[in-house]
N, C-alpha and C positions, 0 to 999 in steps of 0.2 A: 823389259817394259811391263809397268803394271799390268795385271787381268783385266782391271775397267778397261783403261786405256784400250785395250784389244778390241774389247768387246765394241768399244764408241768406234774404232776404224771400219770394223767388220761390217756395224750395221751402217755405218755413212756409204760403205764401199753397196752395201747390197741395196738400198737405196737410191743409189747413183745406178746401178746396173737394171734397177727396175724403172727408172725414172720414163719410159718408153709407156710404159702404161698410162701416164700418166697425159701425154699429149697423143695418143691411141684415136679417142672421139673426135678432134678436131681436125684428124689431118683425115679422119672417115667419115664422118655425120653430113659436114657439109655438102660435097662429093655426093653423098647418097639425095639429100635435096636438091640440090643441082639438076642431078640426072633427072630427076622427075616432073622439072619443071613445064616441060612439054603436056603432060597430062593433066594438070593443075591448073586451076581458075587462077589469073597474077593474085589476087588477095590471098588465096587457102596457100599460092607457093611462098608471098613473102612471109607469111606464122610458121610452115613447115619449117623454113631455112633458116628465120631467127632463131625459132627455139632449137633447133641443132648446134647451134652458135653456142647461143646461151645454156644452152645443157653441156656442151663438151666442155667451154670454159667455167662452167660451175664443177666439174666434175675435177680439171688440172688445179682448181684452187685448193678444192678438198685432198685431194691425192696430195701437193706439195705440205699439206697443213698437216696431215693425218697423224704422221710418224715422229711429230717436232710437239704433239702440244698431246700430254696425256689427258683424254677425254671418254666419256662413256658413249657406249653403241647408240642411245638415243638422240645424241648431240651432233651425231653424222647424219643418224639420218634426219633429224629434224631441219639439218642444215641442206641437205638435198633434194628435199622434199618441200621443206616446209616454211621456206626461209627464202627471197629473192637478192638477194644482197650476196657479195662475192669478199666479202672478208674473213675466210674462213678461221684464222689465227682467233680474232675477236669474238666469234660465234663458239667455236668448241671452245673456247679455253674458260671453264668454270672459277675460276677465281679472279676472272673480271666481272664481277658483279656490279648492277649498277642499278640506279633507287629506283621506284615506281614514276613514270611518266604524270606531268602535272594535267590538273582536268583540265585547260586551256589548249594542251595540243591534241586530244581525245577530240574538240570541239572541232577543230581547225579541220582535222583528218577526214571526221565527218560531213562538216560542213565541203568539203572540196570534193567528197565524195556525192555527194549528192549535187552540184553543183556541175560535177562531170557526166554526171547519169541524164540530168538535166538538157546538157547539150547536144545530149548523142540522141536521147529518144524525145526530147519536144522541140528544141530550137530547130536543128536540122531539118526535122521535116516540118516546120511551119516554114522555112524558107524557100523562095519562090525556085521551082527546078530549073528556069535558064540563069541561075548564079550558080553556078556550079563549083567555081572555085570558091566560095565564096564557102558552101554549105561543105565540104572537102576539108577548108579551114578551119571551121567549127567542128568537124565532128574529128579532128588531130586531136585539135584541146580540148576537146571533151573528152580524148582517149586518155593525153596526158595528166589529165585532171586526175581522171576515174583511177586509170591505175597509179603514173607514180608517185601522184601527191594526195592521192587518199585511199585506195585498197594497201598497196604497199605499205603508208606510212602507218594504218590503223594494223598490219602484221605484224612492226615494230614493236610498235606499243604492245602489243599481245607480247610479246615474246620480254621485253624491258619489264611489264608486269609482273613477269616471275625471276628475274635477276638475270635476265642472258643479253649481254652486248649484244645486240641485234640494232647498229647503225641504220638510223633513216636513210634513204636513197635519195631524199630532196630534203636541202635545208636553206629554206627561203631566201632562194638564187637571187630574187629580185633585188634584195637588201645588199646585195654585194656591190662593191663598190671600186672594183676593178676587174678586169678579163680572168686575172691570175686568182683573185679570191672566187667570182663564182665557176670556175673552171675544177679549180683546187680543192674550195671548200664546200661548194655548197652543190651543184648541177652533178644528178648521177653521178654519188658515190660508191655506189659498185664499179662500173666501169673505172673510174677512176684509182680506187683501188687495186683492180686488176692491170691494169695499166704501168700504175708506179711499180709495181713489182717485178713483170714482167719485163717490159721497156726502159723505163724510165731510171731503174736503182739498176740493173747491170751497165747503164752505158752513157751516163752523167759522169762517172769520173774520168770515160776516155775520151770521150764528146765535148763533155761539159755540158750543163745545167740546161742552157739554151736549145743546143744541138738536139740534145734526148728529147727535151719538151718537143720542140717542132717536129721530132718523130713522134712523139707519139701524138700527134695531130695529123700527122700524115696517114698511120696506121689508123686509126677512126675514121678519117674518112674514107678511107679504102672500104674499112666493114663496112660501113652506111651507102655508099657506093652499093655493095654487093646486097645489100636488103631492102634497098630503094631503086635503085638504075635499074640491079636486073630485074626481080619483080616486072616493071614497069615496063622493061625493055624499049628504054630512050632514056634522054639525059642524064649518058655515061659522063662520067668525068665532074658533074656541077656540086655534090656532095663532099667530094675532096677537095676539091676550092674552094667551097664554104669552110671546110677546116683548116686549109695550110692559110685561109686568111684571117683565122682566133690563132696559129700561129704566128704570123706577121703582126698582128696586135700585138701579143704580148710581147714581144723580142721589143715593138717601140714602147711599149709600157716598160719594160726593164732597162731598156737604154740611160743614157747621161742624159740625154734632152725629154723623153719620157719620164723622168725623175725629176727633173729643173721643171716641168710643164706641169708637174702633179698631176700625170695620167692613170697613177694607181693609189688613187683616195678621192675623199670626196667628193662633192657633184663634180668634180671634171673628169675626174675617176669615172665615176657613173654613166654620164654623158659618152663618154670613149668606151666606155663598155657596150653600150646601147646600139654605136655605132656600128662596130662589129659584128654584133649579135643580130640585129634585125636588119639592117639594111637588105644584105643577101639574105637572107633569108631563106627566100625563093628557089634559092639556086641547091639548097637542102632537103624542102619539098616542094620539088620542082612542078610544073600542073603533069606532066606526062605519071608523077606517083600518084599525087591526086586524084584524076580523072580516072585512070586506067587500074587503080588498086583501091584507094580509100574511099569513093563513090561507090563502087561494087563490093565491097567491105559493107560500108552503110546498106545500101538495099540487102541484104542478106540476113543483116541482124534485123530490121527493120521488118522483116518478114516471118522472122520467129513470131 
């Protein structure tokens, strides 16, 4: 056997033997918020336990990426540090260069940033405090706004500005025009990307396409389950049937008679997107997260 050859088994084989490190923080970080949820106000425990989440899976991304794409020290850590987005192959790998962002999306970034800043520190509290669901609602999407369609997307651009793949994490879901496109293409693409890789590319060929999608709808809402429910401590179980039902969508979007119906394009497309997506809603952020987290969230910042 050739010496490359050797050397390409050795390091696959010591790779695979270290591969432990690698899901290390996720099977630990969580676990450690967890336990502490008893000492913790529900808003400071559901940010500890996300970003546990979302640190330990940004960290399995980069550890699977590390060893497979040669890249410089800066490239890590700007990717660990400096970068929200979970596609770590596209981020380290410098010879995916890609041109400077147009002034048009700069505008947008901004404008949605200040448009989310807007909601959280003047609409909210001009709103009368027995709508409490109401003022809960507004300050979601003012959060949504603020981070991941415009601090996120103006980080992108930062990073596009000097040639580094750095994927937007929203790419104007609303334009999408079936369950499968804004699921796919457009609605947090981080997750999304960690998803396909993990879930989705090991167990579509045993499963089938379908099978692996509706898992990985089932595992989402499991997490949001565990960063909404428990936070909140009530309405166990309403976040995952908000998602095995965008899996039930799309299986009739992909069906014979979801295809004969045109339920994946056009306004009908749209319309059956719409349906899925907002109806429950509620049952995502349910009032027991509202009241009992993102009220007390709000008065906290609001007190800075």
């Amino acid at each position: 056997m050739p010496l490359s050859e050797t050397k390409e088994i050795e390091s696959a084989e010591i790779a695979r033997g270290c591969s432990w490190i690698g899901w290390l923080p996720i099977s630990v970080l969580p676990l450690m918020a967890v336990a502490c949820r008893n000492q913790l106000p529900p808003w400071v425990f559901m940010w500890v336990l996300s970003f546990a989440i979302y640190l330990s899976l940004k960290w399995l991304t980069w550890w699977r990426a590390r060893s497979q794409i040669a890249h410089s020290a800066w490239r890590s850590a700007a990717y660990l540090l400096a970068w929200p987005g979970m596609d770590a192959g596209a981020f380290l790998d410098a010879t995916q260069r890609v041109p400077p962002p147009a002034p048009r999306t700069w505008l947008w970034a901004t404008l949605e940033t200040i448009l989310g800043a807007t909601l959280l520190w003047v609409v909210v509290r001009s709103l009368p405090h027995g709508e409490s669901l109401l003022r809960g609602w507004a300050a979601m999407l003012g959060l949504i706004l603020l981070l991941h369609f415009g601090t996120f997307q103006i980080v992108a651009l930062l990073w596009q500005s000097v040639g580094v793949n750095a994927k937007a994490i929203m790419s104007a879901p609303l334009r999408s025009t079936s369950l499968g496109e804004f699921w796919g293409k457009r609605w947090n693409l981080g997750f999304r990307q960690l998803s396909h890789e993990l879930i989705f590319r090991p167990l579509h060929r045993r499963l089938g396409a379908d099978a692996a999608g509706f898992l990985v709808f089932a595992v989402s809402g499991l997490i949001h389950d565990l960063v909404i429910s428990l936070p909140a401590r009530g309405g166990y179980g309403l976040p995952t049937i908000y998602f095995l039902l965008q899996g039930t969508g799309m299986t009739i979007e992909h069906s014979r008679l979801g295809r004969r119906l045109g339920l994946g394009q056009g306004v009908r497309g749209w319309c059956f997107m719409m349906v899925f997506l907002a109806a429950p809603v509620f049952w995502l952020f349910h009032p027991w997260f509202v009241l009992r987290v993102i009220l007390p969230f709000m008065r906290a910042i609001h007190a800075l």
